[in-house]
C-alpha positions as CSV (number, residue, x, y, z in Angstrom):
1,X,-123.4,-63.7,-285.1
2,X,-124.9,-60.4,-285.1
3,X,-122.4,-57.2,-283.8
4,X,-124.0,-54.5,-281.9
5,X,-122.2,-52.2,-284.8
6,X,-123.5,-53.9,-287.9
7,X,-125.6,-51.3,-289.3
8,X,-122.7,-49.2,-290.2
9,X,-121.2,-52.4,-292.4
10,X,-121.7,-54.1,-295.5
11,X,-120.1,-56.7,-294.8
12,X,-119.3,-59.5,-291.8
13,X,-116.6,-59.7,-289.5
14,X,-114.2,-62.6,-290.6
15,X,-113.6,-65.7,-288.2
16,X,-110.3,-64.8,-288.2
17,X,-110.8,-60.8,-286.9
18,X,-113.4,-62.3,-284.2
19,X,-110.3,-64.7,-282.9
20,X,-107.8,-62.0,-283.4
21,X,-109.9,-59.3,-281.3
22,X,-111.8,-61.3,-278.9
23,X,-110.8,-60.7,-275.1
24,X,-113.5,-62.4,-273.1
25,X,-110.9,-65.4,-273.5
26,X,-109.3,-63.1,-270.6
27,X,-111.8,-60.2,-269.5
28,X,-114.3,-62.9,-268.5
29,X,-112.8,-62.3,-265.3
30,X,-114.3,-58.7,-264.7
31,X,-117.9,-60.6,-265.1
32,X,-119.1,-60.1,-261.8
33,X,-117.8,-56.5,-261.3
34,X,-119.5,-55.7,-265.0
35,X,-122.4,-56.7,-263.3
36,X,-122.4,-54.4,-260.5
37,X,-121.6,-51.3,-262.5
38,X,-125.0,-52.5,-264.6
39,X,-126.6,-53.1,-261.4
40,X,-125.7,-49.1,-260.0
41,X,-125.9,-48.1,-264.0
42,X,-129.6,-49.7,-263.5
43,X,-130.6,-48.4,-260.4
44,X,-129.3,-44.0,-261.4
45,X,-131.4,-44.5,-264.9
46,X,-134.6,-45.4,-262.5
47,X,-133.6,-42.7,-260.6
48,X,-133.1,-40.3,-263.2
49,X,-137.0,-41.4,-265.0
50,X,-134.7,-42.6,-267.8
51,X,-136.3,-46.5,-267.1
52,X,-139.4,-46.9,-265.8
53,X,-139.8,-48.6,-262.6
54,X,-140.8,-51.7,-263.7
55,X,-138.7,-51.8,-266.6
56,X,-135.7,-51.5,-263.9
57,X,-137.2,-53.4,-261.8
58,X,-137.2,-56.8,-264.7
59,X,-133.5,-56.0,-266.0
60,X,-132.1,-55.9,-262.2
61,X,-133.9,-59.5,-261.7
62,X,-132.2,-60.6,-264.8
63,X,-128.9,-59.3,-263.7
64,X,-129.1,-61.8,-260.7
65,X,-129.8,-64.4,-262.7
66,X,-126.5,-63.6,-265.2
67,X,-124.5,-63.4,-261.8
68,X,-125.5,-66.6,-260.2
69,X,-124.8,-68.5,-263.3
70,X,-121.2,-66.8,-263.7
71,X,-120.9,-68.0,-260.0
72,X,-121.9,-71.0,-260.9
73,X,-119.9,-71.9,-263.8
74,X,-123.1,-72.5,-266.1
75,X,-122.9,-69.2,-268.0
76,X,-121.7,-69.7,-272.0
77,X,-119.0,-67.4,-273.0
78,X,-118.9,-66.6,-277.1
79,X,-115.7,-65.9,-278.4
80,X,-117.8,-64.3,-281.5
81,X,-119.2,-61.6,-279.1
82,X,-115.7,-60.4,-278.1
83,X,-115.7,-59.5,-274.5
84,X,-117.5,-59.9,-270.6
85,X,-119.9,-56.8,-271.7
86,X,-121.0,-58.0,-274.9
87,X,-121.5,-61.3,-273.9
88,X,-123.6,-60.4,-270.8
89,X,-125.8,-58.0,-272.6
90,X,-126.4,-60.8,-275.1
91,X,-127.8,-63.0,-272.4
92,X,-129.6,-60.1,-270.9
93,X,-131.5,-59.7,-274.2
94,X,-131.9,-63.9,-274.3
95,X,-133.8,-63.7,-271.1
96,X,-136.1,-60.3,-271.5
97,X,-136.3,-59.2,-275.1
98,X,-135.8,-56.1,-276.4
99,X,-135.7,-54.6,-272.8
100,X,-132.0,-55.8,-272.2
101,X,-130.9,-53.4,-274.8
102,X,-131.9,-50.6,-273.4
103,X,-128.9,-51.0,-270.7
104,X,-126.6,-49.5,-272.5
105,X,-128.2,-46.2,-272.6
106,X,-126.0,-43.1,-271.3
107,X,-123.1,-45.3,-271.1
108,X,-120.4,-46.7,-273.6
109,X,-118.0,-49.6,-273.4
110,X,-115.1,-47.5,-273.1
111,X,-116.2,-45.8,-270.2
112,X,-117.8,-49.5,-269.2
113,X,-114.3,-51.4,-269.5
114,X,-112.1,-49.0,-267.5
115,X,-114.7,-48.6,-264.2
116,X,-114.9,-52.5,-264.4
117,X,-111.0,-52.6,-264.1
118,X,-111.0,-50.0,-261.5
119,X,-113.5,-52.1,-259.3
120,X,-111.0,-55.0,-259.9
121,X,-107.9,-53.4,-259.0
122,X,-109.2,-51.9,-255.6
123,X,-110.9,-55.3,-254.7
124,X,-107.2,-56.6,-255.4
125,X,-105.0,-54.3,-254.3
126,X,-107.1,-54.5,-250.4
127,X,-106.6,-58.6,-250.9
128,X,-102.9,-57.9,-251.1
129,X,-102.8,-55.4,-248.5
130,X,-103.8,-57.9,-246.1
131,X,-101.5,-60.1,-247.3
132,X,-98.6,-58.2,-246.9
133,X,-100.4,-57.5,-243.5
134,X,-99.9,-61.3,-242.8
135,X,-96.1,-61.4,-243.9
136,X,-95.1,-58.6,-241.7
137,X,-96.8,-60.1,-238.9
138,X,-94.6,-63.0,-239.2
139,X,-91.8,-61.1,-239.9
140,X,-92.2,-59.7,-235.8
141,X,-93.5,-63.1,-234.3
142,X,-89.8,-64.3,-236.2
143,X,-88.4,-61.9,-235.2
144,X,-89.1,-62.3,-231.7
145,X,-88.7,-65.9,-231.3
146,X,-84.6,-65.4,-232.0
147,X,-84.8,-61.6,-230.2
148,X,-81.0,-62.1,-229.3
149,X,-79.4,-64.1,-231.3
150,X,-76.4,-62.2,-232.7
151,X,-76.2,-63.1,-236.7
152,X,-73.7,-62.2,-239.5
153,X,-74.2,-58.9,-241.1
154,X,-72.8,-58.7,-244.6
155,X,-71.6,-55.5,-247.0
156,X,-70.6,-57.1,-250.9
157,X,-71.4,-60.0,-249.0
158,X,-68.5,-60.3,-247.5
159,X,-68.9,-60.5,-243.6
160,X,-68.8,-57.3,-241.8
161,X,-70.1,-56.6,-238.9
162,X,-72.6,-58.7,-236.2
163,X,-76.3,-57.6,-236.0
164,X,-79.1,-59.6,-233.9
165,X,-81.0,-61.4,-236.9
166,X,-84.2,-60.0,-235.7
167,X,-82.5,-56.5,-236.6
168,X,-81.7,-58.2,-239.9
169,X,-85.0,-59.7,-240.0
170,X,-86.9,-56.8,-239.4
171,X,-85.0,-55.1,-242.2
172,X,-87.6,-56.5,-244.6
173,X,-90.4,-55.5,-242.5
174,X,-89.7,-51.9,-243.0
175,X,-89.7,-52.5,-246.9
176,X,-92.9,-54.1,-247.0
177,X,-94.0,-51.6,-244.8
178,X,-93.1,-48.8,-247.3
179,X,-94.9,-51.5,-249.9
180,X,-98.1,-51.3,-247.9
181,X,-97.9,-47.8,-247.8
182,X,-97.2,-47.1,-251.8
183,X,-100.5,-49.4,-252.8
184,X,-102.7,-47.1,-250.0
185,X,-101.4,-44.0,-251.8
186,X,-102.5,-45.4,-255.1
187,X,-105.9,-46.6,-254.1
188,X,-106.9,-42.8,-254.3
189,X,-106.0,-42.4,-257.5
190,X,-107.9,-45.8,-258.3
191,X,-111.1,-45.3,-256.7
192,X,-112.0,-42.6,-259.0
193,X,-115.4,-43.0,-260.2
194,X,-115.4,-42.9,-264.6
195,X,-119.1,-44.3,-265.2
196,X,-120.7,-41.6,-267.4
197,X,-117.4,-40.5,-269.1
198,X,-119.3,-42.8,-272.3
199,X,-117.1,-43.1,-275.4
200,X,-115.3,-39.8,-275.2
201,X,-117.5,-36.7,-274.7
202,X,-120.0,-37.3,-271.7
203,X,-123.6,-38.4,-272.7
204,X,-127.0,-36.3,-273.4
205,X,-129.0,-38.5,-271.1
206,X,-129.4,-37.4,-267.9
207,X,-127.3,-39.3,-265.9
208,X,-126.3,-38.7,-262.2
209,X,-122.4,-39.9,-262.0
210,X,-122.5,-38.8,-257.6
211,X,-125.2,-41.7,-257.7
212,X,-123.1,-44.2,-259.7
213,X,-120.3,-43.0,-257.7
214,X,-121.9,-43.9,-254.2
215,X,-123.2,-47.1,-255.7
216,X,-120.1,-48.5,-256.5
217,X,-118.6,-47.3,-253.5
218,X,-116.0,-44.6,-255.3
219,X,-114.5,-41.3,-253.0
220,X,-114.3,-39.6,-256.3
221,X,-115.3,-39.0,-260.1
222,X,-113.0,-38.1,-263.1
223,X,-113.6,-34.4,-263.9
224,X,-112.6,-34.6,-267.7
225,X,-114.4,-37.2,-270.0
226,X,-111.5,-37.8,-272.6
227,X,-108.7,-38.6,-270.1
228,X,-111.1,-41.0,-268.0
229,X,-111.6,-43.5,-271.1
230,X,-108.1,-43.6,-271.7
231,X,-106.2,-43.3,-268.4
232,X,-104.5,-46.1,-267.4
233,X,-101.6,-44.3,-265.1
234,X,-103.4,-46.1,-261.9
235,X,-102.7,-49.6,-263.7
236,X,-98.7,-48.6,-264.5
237,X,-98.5,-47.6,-260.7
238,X,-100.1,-50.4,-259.4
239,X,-98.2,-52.3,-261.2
240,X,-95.3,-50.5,-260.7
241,X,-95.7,-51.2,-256.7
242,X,-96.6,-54.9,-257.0
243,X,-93.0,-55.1,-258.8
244,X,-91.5,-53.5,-255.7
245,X,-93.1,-56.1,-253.3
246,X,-91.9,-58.6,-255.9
247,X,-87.9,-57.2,-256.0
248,X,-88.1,-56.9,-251.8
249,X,-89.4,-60.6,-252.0
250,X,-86.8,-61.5,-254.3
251,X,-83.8,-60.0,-252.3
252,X,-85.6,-61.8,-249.1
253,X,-85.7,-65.2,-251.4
254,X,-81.8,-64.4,-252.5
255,X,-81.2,-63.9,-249.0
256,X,-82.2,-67.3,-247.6
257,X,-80.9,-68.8,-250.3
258,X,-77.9,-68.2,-250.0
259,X,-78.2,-68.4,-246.0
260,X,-79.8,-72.2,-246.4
261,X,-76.6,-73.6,-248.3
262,X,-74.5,-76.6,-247.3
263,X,-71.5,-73.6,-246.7
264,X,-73.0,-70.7,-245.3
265,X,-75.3,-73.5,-242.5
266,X,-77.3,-70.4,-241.4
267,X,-81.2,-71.0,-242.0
268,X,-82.9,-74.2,-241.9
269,X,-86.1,-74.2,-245.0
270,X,-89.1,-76.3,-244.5
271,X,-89.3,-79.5,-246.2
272,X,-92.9,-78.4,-247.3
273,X,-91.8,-75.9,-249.2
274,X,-88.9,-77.5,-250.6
275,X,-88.4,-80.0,-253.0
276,X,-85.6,-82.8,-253.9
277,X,-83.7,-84.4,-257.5
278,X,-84.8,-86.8,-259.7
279,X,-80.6,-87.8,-260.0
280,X,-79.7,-86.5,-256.7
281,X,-81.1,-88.6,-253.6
282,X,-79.5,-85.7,-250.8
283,X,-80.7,-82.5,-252.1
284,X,-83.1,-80.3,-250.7
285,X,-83.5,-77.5,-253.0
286,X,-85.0,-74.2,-252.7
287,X,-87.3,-74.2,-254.9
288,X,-90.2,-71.6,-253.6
289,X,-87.3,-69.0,-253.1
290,X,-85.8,-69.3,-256.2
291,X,-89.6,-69.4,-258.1
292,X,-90.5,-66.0,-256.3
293,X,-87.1,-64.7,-257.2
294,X,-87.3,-65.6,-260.6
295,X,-91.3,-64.5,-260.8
296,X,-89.9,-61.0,-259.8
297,X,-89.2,-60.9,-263.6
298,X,-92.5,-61.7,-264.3
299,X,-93.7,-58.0,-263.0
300,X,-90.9,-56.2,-264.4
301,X,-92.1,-57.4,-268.2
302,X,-96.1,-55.9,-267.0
303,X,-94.6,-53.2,-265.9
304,X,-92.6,-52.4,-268.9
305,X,-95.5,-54.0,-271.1
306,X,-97.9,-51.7,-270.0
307,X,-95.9,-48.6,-270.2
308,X,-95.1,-49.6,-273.9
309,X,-99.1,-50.3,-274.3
310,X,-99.5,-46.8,-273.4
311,X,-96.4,-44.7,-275.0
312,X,-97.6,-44.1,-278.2
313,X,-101.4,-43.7,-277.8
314,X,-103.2,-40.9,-279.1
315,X,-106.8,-39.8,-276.8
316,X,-108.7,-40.8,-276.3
317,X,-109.6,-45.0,-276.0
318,X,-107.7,-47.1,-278.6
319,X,-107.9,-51.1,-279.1
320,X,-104.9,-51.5,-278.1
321,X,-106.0,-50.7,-274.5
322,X,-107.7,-54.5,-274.3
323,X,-103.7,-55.8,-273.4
324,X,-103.6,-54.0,-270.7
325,X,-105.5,-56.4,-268.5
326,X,-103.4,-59.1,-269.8
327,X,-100.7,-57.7,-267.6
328,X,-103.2,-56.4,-264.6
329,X,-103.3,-59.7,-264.1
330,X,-100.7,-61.5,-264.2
331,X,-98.8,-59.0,-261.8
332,X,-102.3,-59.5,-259.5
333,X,-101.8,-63.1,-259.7
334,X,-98.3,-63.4,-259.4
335,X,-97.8,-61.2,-256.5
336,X,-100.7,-62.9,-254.4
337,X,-99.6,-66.4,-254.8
338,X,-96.0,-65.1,-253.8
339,X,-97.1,-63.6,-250.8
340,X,-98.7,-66.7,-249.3
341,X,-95.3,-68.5,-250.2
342,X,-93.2,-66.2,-248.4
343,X,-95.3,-65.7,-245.5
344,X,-95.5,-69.7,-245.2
345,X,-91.4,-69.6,-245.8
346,X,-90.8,-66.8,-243.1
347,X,-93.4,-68.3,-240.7
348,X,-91.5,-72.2,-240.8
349,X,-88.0,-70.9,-241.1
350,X,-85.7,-72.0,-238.4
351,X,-82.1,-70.6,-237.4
352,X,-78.6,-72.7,-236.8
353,X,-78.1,-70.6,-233.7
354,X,-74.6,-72.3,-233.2
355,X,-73.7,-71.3,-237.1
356,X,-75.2,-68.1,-236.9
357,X,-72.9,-67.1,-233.7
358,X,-69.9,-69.1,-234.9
359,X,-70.0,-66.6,-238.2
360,X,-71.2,-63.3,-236.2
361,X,-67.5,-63.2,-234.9
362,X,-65.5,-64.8,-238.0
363,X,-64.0,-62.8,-240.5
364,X,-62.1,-60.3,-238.1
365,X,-66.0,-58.7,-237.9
366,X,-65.2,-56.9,-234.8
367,X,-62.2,-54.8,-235.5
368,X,-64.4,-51.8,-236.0
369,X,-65.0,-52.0,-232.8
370,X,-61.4,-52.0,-231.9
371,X,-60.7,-49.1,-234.4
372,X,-63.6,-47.0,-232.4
373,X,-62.9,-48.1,-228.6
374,X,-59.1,-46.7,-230.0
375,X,-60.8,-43.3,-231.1
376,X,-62.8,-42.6,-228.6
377,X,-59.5,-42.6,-226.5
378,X,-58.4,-40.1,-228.6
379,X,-56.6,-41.5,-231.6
380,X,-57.5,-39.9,-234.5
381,X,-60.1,-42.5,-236.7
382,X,-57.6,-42.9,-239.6
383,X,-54.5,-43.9,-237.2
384,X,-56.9,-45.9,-235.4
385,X,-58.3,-47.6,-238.4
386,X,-54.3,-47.8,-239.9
387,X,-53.3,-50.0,-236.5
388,X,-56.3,-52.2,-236.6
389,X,-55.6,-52.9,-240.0
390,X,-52.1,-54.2,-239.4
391,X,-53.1,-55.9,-236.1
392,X,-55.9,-57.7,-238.2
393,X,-53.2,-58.4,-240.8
394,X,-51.1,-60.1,-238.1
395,X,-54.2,-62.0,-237.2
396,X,-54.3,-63.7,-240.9
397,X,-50.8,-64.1,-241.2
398,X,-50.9,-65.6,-237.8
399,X,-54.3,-67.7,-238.3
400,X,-55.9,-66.7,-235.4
401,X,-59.9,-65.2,-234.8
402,X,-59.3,-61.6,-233.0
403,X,-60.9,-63.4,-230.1
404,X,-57.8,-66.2,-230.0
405,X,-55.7,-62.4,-229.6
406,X,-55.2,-60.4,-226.6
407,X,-54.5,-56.7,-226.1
408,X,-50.9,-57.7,-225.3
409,X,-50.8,-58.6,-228.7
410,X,-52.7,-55.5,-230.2
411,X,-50.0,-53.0,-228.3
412,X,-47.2,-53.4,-230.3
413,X,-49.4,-52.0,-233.0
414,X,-49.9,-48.9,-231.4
415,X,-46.6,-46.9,-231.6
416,X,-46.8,-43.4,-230.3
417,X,-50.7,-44.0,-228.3
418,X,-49.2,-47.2,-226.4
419,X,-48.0,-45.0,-223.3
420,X,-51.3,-42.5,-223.5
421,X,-53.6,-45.5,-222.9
422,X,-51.4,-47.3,-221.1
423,X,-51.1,-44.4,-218.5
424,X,-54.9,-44.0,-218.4
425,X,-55.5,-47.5,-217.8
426,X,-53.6,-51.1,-216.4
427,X,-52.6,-53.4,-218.7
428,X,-55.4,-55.7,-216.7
429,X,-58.3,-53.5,-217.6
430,X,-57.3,-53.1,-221.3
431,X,-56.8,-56.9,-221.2
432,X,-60.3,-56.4,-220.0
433,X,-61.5,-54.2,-222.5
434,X,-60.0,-56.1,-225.3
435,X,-62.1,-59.1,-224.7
436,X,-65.1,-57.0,-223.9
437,X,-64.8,-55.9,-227.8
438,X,-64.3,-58.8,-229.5
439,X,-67.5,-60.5,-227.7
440,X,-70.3,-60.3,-230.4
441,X,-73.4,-59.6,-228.3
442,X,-71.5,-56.8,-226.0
443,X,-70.5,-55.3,-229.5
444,X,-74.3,-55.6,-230.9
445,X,-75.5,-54.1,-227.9
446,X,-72.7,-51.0,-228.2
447,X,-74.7,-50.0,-231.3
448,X,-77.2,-48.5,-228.8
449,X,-78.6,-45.6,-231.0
450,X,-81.7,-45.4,-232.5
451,X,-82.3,-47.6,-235.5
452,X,-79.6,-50.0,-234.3
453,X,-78.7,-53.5,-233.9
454,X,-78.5,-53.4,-230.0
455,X,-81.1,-55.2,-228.2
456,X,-83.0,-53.0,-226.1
457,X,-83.3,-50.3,-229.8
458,X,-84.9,-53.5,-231.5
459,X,-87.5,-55.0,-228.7
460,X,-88.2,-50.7,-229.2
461,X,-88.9,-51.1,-232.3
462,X,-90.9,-53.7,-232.4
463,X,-93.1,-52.6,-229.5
464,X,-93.6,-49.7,-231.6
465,X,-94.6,-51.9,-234.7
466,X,-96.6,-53.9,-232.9
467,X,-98.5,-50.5,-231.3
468,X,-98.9,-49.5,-234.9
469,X,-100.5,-52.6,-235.8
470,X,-102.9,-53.1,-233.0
471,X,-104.0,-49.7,-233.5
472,X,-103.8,-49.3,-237.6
């Protein structure tokens, strides 16, 4: 088939180079947005006298055409003619002649190829936006549902302290939060406008880029030809955030994974989002979380595919620059069908309340509380945090829950501070005290500072979130 390049050669391409280079197998995908950068590219060389009216005016109604049968599925993609642009101009030309070719004036597919990628990351990026929209929305309407349920909170996952597990739930909130955040901030650098950049150096023809710019619905245009054709820094960050969403998603998956087992007895998955063995006949196995952990992996190797694609490139556009959509979109992809599943996961989720309280107390979790209530008193923290120890030591050896315990048993621990609160207070009230600190709500609710577990900082927070929301 004939190349758009063939004058310059003596020769044909080989079967082999046309499968070895071909990308429409892939780049098909940026059909419809090619189309409306011809469309806008169309409409600025009217404009400009470049076409004449009616020239325009016969290209633009085959453009429609080309689009309705991409959307339709009837359009015939040719390997031979390499990618989306080449392929579309060739249909162009099937339908009016000689007239199709003059589309390509003032324009190059360098400068073509990287404005249709730019149209497809913003689309994207605003689809996944909304998406992580929907997950934290779930994430407060979870959130909300168990508002007070005290939950175990974990350091080296070892059980360490009690937090309400909408404190703990919202936890995640905040990080896609920051997510949402990160992927605004780089859809300014992505809806930069590089139609008219051409192959390296600009164009003679009298193009107007503020046209093409407005057209295609860009806030600003690239201001140096050379670096517009070959800059891809707005795919390696929005790649780089899609990995983030993907690592806070995994920790979330790791999470509930590890909360759903037979031993820990803390979160209840959906059987929809489940699945079973083939050997087994009783398991119930996360499957969803464990695929969105192990997809995390997934955007790491586009991440560190495209920053290899790019290390070594000398300006301005290079071949090599065809991969990079491979791994556009496969982290696009990915990250989009893993959103839905862990909004559906978060949204069906249910809690072992009775589990979930039953461990919020275990594990001695509440001797910091002791060791504080003993500071505050005026014991210095590191004698304070010296008797605790021992009196939690005599709780092991004596295989009892701090709560099965009783100040009576905490004062021989105390040595030289037994009489100075024991003067300050009767033995009843301390007996009082005691109990009052090993009670796992009354401890969550102690944490009463802002950003903490206690109940009245988190309904705070999430009437702030929800403010934020309703207004953003």
């Amino acid at each position: 088939m004939e190349k758009p390049w063939d004058g310059r050669f003596s020769e044909k391409v080989s079967k082999l180079m046309e499968d070895f280079t071909e990308s429409v197998s892939f780049d098909k995908r940026l059909a419809l947005y090619d189309i409306a950068l011809s469309t806008a590219h169309v409409l600025m060389l009217k404009k400009q006298g470049v076409l004449k009216e009616n020239e325009a005016e016969e290209i633009l109604k085959a453009l429609k055409q080309i689009r309705e049968e991409i959307e339709s599925g009837k359009f015939v993609w040719k390997k031979e003619l390499e990618d989306v642009h080449m392929n579309i101009e060739k249909r162009l030309t099937e339908l009016i002649g000689d007239l199709g070719k003059k589309i390509h004036i003032g324009r190059s597919r360098n400068d073509q190829v990287v404005t249709d990628v730019r149209l497809f990351t913003r689309e994207n990026l605003k689809e996944i936006l909304s998406l992580l929209k929907e997950v934290k929305k779930e994430i407060i309407k979870k959130a909300k549902e168990y508002i007070d349920l005290p939950f175990p909170g974990y350091t080296h996952l070892q059980l360490a302290q009690p937090v309400l597990f909408s404190h703990y739930l919202l936890a995640y909130y905040f990080m896609f939060d920051r997510d949402e955040n990160r992927i605004k901030d780089t859809l300014k650098r992505v809806n930069i406008s590089p139609l008219g950049s051409a192959a390296l150096a600009g164009t003679t023809v009298n193009i107007d880029r503020e046209f093409t710019k407005e057209a295609l619905g860009f806030d600003n245009i690239t201001l140096n030809s050379m670096d517009a054709v070959s800059d891809r820094d707005f795919l390696i960050e929005t790649i780089f955030d899609l990995a983030l969403i993907m690592m806070h998603i995994s920790r979330l998956s790791e999470d509930l994974i590890i909360y759903s087992s037979y031993e820990f007895n803390l979160i209840d998955l959906p059987d929809s989002l489940c699945t079973g063995s083939s050997i087994m006949p009783q398991k119930k196995n996360p499957d969803a979380l464990e695929l969105a952990r192990g997809k995390c992996s997934r955007l790491y190797a586009d991440l560190v595919g495209i920053l290899t694609l790019l290390k070594g490139l000398p300006l301005t556009y290079n071949r090599d620059l065809q991969e990079d959509k491979i791994f556009l979109f496969d982290a696009i992809d990915t990250t989009k069908i893993t959103l839905k599943i862990i909004k559906e996961v978060i949204k069906n989720l249910k809690v072992n309340k009775e589990r979930a309280y039953e461990l919020s107390k275990a594990n001695y979790a509440l001797a910091t509380d002791i060791a504080e209530f003993l500071s505050k008193e005026g014991i210095p923290f590191r004698d304070a945090h010296n008797i605790v120890g021992k009196f939690v030591r005599f709780a092991i050896d004596a295989q009892k829950d701090l709560d099965e315990l009783s100040y009576k048993d905490l004062r021989g621990f105390l040595g030289k501070y037994k009489d100075t609160l024991e003067k300050k207070y009767s033995l009843e009230y301390l007996e009082k005290i005691y109990k009052d600190l090993v009670n796992p709500l009354k401890a969550i609710n102690r944490r009463n500072v802002v950003g903490g577990t206690a109940l009245n900082q988190v309904k705070k927070v999430i009437e702030i979130l929800e403010k934020n929301n309703l207004e953003g």
